[in-house]
Structures are given as C-alpha cells and as structure tokens.
Residue, then its C-alpha position, 0 to 999 in steps of 0.5 A: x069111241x066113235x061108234x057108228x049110231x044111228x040117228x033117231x028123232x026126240x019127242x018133245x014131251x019129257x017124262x014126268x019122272x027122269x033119269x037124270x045123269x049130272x056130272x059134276x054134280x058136286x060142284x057149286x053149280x051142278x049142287x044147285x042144279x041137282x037140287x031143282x031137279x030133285x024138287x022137281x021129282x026127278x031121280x038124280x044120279x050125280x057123277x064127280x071125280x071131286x077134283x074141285x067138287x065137294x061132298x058137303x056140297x050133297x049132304x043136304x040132298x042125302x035125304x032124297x031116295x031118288x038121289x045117288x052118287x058115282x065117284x068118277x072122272x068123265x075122261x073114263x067112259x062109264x054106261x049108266x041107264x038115263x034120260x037126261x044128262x047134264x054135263x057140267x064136269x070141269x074146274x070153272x076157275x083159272x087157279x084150278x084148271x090151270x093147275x093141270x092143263x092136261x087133264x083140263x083139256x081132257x076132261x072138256x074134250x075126252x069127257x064131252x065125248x064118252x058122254x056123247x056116246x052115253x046119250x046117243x046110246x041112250x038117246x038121252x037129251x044131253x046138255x053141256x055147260x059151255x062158258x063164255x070164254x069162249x069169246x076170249x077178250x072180245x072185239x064184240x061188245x056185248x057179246x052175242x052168240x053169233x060172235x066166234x072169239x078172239x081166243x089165244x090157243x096158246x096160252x094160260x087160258x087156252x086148256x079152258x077156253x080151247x077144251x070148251x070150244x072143242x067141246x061144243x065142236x063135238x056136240x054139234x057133230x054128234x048131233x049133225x051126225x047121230x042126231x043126238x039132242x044137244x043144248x048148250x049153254x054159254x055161262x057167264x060169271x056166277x056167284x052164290x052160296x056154295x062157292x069154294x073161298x079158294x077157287x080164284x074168282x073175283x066174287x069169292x076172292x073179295x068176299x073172303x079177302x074183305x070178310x078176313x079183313x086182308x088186302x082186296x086184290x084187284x087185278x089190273x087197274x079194275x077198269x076191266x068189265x064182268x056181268x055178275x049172275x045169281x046162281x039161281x038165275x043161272x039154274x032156272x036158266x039151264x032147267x028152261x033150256x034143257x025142257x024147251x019144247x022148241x029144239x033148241x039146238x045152237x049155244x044160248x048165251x045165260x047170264x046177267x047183262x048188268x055190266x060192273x067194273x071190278x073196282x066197283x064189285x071191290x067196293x060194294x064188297x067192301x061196303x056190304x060186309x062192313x070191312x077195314x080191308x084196302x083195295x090194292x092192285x097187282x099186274x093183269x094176269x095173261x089174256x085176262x078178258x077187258x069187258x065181259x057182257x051178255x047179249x041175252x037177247x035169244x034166251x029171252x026171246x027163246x026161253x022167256x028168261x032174264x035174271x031176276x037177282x040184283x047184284x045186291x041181293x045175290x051179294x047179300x046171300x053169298x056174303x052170308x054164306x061165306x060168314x058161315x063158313x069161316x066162322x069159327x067151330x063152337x066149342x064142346x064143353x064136357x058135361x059134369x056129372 
C-alpha cells in the first residue's frame, strides 16, 4: 500500500476495444453495467466476492468470449492488466452493510485503496460509485454536489456513509498526488430488474411485500422524501461520465430529481400490482435521511444527462421481474412410455 507512482497524463481518446475491470460485477448494478459495456464491445472482466452479488446476475452474459470472472474480495489486492475499472463493490442496502459493519468499512476504504493502486500502476481510468448518503439527512434541499453532509459518524449508517465518504477522500488524493484518472458518481435511489426481494430497500420491499400480498411496511409516517432512478438511466449515466472527454474529475450527482413520499411509492405499488396488501406503519429507523433529491444540474450541464424512465414505467418492468421471480417452479411430469 502507498507505493510511490509517478503522475502521468491521460489522453482523452478511449480505445475502441477495452480492458475493462468491474468489481462488484455481480450485483444488481454492476450486472447491468457489464452488460452495456459487453454490447459495446468491450472485454469485461467482473470481479466479486458474492457477499450480496449473484451468478444468476451473469448467466445471460456467459455467452460473450470477451467476458470472464474472478472470485474476490477488493479488501485483498489483486493485479489484473486493464484499462478502466469500475468500482462499484459494496452491499448498497442497510440490512446488508449493516450485517458486518467491519467489513463494510473495509470494503469502501481498503478496497477504493488496492484498486487505486491497480489504476495507477496501470494508468487506467478509474471510476467509483460513490452514493448519495454522503449527504446524511440533509439541510440542504435538494442536494447539490457542493453540499458536504450532515452525516452521523457514529451510528448505524455511519460504516456506509463514512466508508463512502473515505473512499471519495482517497480517490481525490490519488489523483492530486499520482495523477490518477478518477470519476465519481453520487448515486441516488435505484430500482429495476435485478433487484435482490431481500436487500431492504424501500422499492423491492413494497413489491414483494404487495406482490405476496403481506403487510406493506412504511417506516416512519411516510412523510419522508426519496427520488426514485430507473437502472438503466443510471447505467447511461456512469457510461457518459466514465467516457467524457472533459476531465471530469469532482462527484457528479446521478439520479432522478422527481421527488415522491414513501407513502405515495407504497400506494402506487399497491395500485400497479394489483394488491389487497395494507400499508401499516412501524418506528423511523436510526438517522433514516427525511428528503433525499437530486440537484443534477452539473450532469446535465456536464454530460448532456437526464433520466428518461417514469416512475411508472420503471415500476411496471421491475414489478414484472419481481412476478418471475417468485412465481412458483413448473413442475416436471415423467414421461410414459
């Protein structure tokens, strides 16, 4: 760790074919990234230590010669020879990185680190998926990247929000220091197809709970705001920050600015899929964010991005999705003779 590179300077003409390194290629996100990079014709080497990643995730993409896959875990440094990297390795939801604090932590600081080194020993471009929790539960409505938190260190979120916070500290020192290509994106709320029913968030919650016909559990009075983004919006979004020409080197805020109360994601949920389920409520849980929005006003300036998906139309697909997914196995009859 820490080694002594040198600075160096990045052209701005990217290379037709890539090298190209996802961790946390296995998730939700990182699937749906490794997929537009494989349609792009890239080579795609996915990285993941499956804590909350799955190989079902990557069965469809099997099929490309161009894509293969390392089992690891980014706290340990590894020297693969690429590019890009994509840096997108760490539980997003509170019931996962809650389940090991330590290793949450580790995985945003240890793991932003041993890849650091991997690009600059590479001089690869190198982008991190940073969040917007970074922001905590904002004074500052909506929140533009120029806004630096108001973050608990020390509590239940903090081994997220902190690691997440570190990370970006680490990337902006790389770069001062090494020179290294950095980009980094704030991510706000996402759903889609892909989604794990069990990772807690409030999108995959309702739609399972609603789709299985349980309680939908609102916490808190449902009051509290969040700003809903399609994956694929989200995925265009890294994909035009990551291949700017322009050195964009300071977070960029990606997500969608349409701003929804909880209770109304809970009824429209409820509504679309059809469901006798209830809304019931239950305690905010601790330093739970009260408005979460987007100031996007630098990537649209920036990048020419803005979210193209409607609410309703993303629900629609990943309701869908969630349907499969809990639908029962067909049943094999034996053949008679």
């Amino acid at each position: 760790m820490g080694k002594p590179y040198k600075s160096f300077t990045f052209t701005t003409k990217l290379k037709v074919n890539r090298r190209i390194l996802v961790a946390g290629g296995a998730g939700f996100l990182g699937s749906h990234l490794c997929e537009r990079l494989l349609k792009d014709g890239n080579t795609v080497i996915c990285l993941d230590n499956f804590s909350t990643g799955r190989m079902d995730n990557l069965r469809h993409l099997l099929r490309y010669d161009t894509f293969s896959f390392i089992r690891h875990d980014i706290v340990e440094p590894i020297d693969v020879a690429v590019d890009e990297i994509y840096n997108l390795a760490c539980p997003a939801s509170p019931p996962h990185y809650q389940a090991d604090p330590v290793h949450t932590m580790m995985t945003s600081v240890l793991g932003a680190l041993n890849l650091l080194e991997l690009a600059a020993h590479h001089k690869a471009r190198i982008f991190q998926a940073s969040t917007s929790e970074v922001y905590g539960d904002p004074h500052v409505h909506p929140q533009p990247e120029s806004y630096w938190g108001n973050v608990n260190s020390f509590g239940p979120r903090a081994c997220y929000d902190e690691g997440k916070r570190s990370a970006e500290t680490l990337f902006y020192s790389f770069h001062q220091q090494y020179g290294v290509d950095i980009r980094i994106v704030r991510i706000f709320n996402t759903y889609g197809p892909r989604m794990r029913a069990d990772d807690g968030r409030v999108v995959s919650n309702f739609i399972v709970q609603a789709l299985k016909g349980e309680d939908i559990t609102v916490y808190g009075d449902g009051s509290q705001t969040r700003s809903f983004c399609y994956v694929d919006d989200l995925i265009e979004g890294f994909y035009r920050l990551m291949n700017s020409p322009a050195p964009i080197h300071t977070p960029v805020n990606i997500g969608n600015p349409g701003e929804f109360t909880v209770k109304q994601l809970a009824e429209q949920v409820v509504a679309m899929t059809g469901s006798s389920s209830r809304i019931v409520y239950r305690p905010l849980p601790v330093d739970d964010p009260h408005q979460r929005k987007p100031d996007i006003t630098m990537a649209e300036r920036g990048l020419g991005w803005a979210p193209t998906v409607a609410l309703a139309e993303g629900l629609k697909a990943t309701i869908a999705y969630f349907e499969h997914q809990l639908a029962p196995p067909a049943k094999e009859f034996a053949v008679v003779a």
